[in-house]
C-alpha positions as CSV (number, residue, x, y, z in Angstrom):
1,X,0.0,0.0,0.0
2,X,1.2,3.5,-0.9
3,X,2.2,5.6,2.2
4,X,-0.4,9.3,2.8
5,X,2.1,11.7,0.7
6,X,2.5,8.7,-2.1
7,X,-1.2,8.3,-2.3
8,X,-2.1,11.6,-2.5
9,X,-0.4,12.5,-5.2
10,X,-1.3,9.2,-7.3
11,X,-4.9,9.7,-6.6
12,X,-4.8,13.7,-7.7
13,X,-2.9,13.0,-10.3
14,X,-5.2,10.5,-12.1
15,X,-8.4,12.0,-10.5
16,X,-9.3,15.7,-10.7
17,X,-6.5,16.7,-12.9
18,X,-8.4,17.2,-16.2
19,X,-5.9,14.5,-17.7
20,X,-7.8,12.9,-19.4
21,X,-10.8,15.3,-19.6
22,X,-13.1,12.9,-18.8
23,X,-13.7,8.8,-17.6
24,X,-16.0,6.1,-19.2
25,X,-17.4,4.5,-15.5
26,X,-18.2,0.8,-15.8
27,X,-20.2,-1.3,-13.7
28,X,-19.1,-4.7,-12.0
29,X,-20.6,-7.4,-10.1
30,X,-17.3,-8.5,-8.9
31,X,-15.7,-7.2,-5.2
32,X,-12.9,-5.2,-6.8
33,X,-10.4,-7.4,-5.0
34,X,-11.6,-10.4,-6.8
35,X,-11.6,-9.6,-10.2
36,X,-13.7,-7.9,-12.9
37,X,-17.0,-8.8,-14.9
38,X,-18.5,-5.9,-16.1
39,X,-22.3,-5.9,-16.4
40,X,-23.9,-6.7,-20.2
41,X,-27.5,-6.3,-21.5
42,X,-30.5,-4.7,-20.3
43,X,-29.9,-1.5,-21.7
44,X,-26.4,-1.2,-19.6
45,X,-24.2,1.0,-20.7
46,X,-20.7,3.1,-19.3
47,X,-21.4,6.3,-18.9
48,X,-18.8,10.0,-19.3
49,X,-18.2,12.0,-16.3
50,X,-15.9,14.8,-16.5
51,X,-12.4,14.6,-14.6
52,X,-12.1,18.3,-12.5
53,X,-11.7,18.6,-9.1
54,X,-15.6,19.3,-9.3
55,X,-16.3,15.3,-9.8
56,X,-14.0,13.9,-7.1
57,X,-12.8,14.9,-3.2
58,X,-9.8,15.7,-2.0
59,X,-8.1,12.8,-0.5
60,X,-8.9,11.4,2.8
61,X,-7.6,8.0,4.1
62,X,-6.1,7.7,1.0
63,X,-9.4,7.5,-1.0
64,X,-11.1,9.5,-3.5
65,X,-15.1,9.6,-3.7
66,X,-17.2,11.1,-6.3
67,X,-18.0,14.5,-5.8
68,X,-21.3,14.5,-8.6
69,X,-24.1,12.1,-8.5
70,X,-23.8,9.2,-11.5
71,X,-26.7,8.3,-13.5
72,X,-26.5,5.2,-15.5
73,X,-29.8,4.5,-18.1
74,X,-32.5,3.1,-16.8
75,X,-32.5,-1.0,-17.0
76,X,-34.5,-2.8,-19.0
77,X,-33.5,-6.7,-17.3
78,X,-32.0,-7.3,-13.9
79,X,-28.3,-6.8,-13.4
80,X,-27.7,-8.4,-10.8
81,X,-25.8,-6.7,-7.5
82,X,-23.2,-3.7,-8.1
83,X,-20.0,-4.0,-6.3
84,X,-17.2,-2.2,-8.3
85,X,-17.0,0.6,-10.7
86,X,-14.3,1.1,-13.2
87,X,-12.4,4.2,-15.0
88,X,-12.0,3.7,-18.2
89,X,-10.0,6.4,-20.8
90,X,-12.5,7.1,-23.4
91,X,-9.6,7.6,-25.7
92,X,-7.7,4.2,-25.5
93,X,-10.6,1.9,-23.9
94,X,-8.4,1.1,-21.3
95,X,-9.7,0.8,-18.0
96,X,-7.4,3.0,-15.5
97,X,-8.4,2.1,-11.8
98,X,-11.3,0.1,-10.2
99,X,-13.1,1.1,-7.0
100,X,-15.8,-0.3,-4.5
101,X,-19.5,1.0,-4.7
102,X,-20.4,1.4,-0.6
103,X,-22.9,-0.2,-0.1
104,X,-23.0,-2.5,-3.3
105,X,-26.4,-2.8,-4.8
106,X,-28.9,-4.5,-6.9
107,X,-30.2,-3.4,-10.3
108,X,-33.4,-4.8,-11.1
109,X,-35.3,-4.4,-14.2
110,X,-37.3,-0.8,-14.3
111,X,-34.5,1.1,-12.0
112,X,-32.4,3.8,-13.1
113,X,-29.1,3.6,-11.3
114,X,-27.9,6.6,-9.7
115,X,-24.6,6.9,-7.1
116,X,-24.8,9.6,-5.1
117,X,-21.9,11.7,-3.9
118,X,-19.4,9.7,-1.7
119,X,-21.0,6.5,-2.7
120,X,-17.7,5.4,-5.4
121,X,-14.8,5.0,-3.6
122,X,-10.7,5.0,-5.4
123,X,-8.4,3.7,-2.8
124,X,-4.6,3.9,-3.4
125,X,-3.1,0.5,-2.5
């Protein structure tokens, strides 16, 4: 795990800087420490959210949360339980970092996911 001063300037560097302008976020059923299975179907979708110090905190336990509610469209089949978001670089398709969703959730068919502020969490490792 990165020591405070490491972290922090990982986590600012990658989130908030405006480098790249803005992230893909993807949604996973997997605990970020196990692996990665990004949903399909049902309408899912990544969705664009910009990358200023307006979307994300300033570090804290070295962690970075979102600092904008996240709307994903609405689903049209279940998709199963959220645990783990990823950032993905529109640009090269390359998924950057992964995080937990606290608390992880289910997405059944009819709801429109939304995480609210504080509710994606980076953590520098």
């Amino acid at each position: 795990m990165l020591e405070q001063p490491g972290a922090k300037v990982v986590l600012n560097t990658l989130l908030g800087s405006g480098d790249p302008s803005e992230w893909e976020v993807a949604l996973s059923s997997e605990d970020p420490d196990d692996g990665w299975s990004e949903i399909t179907g049902g309408s899912y979708e990544r969705v664009t959210i910009g990358n200023t110090e307006d979307e994300w905190s300033d570090v804290s336990d070295q962690e970075k949360m979102n600092e904008a509610a996240v709307m994903f469209p609405t689903a049209t089949s279940n998709w199963g339980r959220i645990r783990a978001i990823g950032l993905y670089d529109p640009s090269t398709g390359e998924r950057k970092m992964r995080g937990r969703v606290i608390p992880p959730r289910s997405v059944r068919d009819g709801d429109t996911p939304r995480f609210a502020i504080g509710t994606m969490v980076i953590r520098a490792r």
